[in-house]
Each structure stands twice: as C-alpha cells, then as structure tokens.
C-alpha atoms as one frame of an Amber mdcrd trajectory, in Angstrom:
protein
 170.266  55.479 -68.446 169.962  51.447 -69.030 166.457  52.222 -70.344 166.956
  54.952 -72.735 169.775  53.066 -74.469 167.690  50.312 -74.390 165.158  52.018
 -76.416 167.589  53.752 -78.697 169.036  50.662 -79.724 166.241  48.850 -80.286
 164.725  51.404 -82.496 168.194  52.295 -84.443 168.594  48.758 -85.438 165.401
  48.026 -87.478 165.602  51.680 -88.704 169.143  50.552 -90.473 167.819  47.313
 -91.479 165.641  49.603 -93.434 167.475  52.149 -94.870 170.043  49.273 -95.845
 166.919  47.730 -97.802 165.981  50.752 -99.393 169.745  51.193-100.589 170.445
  47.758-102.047 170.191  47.402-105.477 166.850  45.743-106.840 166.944  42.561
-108.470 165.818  41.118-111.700 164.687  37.811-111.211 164.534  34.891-114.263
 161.246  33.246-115.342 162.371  29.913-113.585 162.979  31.576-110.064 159.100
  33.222-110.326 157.631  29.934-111.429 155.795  27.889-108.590 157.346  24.753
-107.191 154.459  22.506-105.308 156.131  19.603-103.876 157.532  18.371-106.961
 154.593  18.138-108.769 155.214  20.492-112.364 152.598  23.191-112.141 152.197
  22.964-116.330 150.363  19.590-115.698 147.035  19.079-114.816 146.401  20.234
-110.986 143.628  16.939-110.484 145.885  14.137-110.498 144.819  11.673-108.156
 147.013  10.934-105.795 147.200   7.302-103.594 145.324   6.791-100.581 148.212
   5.171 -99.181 149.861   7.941 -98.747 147.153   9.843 -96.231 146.887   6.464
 -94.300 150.571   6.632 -93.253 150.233  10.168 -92.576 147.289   9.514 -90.348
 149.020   6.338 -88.887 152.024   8.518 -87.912 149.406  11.422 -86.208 148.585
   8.504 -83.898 151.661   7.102 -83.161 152.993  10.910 -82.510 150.464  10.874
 -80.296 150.587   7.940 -78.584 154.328   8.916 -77.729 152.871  12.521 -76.674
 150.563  10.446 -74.187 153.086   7.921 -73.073 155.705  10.147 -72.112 154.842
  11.172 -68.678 153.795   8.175 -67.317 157.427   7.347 -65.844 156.705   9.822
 -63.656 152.674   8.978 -62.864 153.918   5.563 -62.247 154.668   6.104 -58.855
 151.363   7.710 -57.435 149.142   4.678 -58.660 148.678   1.410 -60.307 145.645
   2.967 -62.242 147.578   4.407 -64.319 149.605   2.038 -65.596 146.219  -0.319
 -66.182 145.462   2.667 -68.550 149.036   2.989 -69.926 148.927  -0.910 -70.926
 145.487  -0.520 -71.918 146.199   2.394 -74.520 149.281   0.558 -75.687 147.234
  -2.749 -76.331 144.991  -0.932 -78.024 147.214   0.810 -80.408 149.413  -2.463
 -81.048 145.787  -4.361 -82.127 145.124  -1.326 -84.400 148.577  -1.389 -85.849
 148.333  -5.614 -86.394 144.591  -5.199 -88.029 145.847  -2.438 -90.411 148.990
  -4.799 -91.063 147.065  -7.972 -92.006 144.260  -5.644 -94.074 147.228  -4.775
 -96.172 146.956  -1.006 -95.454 150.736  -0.401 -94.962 152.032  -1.761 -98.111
 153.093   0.823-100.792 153.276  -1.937-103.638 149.209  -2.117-103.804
C-alpha cells in the first residue's frame, strides 16, 4: 500500500505543477528585462575590450591556494602514520610560500599597475 501511494504522489505532484503552469496567466515582459546583462559589462559596447591580466593572475593564484587547502586538509589525520608525510606537507607549503613571495616582489599582485 506504502508503494502505490508512493507512486501516486509522486506522479500527482509534477502533474499539478503542470496544469498550474498551463493555467497562469502569461506574461509580457519589457525590453529592459529581455536585454542581456554580462557581468556588468553593457552589451551596446564593443564585445573586444581588453580586459587586465591582473585579473586572471589572481584568479589563477586563488585556484592554487584552493588547492593547496584541498591538499592540506587531511594531513592532521596522516600525521600520525608517518613522518613522510609531513616532510611532504612542509615541502608543498615551502614551495607555495616561495611562489607566493616571487610573484609578490615581481609585482604581480598589485592592482595599481
């Protein structure tokens, strides 16, 4: 019996859903609301606008850092099986925090270039 209501209910609900669609009234929407919105950017202007480089090298520099964090997050509990792993725990994070101090002094995380 659990079943069948099961499957009735599951099969009345989307068939309301629909019939309630069907029944609403249809809307007229204004110019403005069908006009594209891309990020801010006006789509009247000219779609090749060149945008900074600055802006892909944070993105990228956050990728890394997400995924440092993805990569350093279990290694509370490796910690205790062997001293390997945290030689390649310190060795990952010394490796990021030279990256992050050569991209520093190169200039490549300041927006005012």
């Amino acid at each position: 019996m659990n079943l069948m209501m099961t499957i009735a209910v599951t099969t009345m609900i989307p068939l309301i859903l629909i019939t309630f669609n069907h029944l609403a009234p249809k809307t007229n929407p204004d110019m403005e609301k069908l006009s594209p919105y891309e990020c801010g950017f006006s789509p009247l202007e000219n779609a090749r606008l060149p945008l900074s480089i600055q802006f892909f090298l944070i993105a990228i520099f956050f990728l890394l850092f997400d995924l440092e964090i993805a990569l350093l997050l279990p290694i509370p509990w490796a910690l205790n099986t062997s001293a390997t792993t945290t030689t390649w725990m310190l060795l990952l994070i010394l490796l990021l925090t030279l990256g992050l101090a050569y991209e520093w002094s190169q200039g490549a995380l300041d927006w005012t270039k």
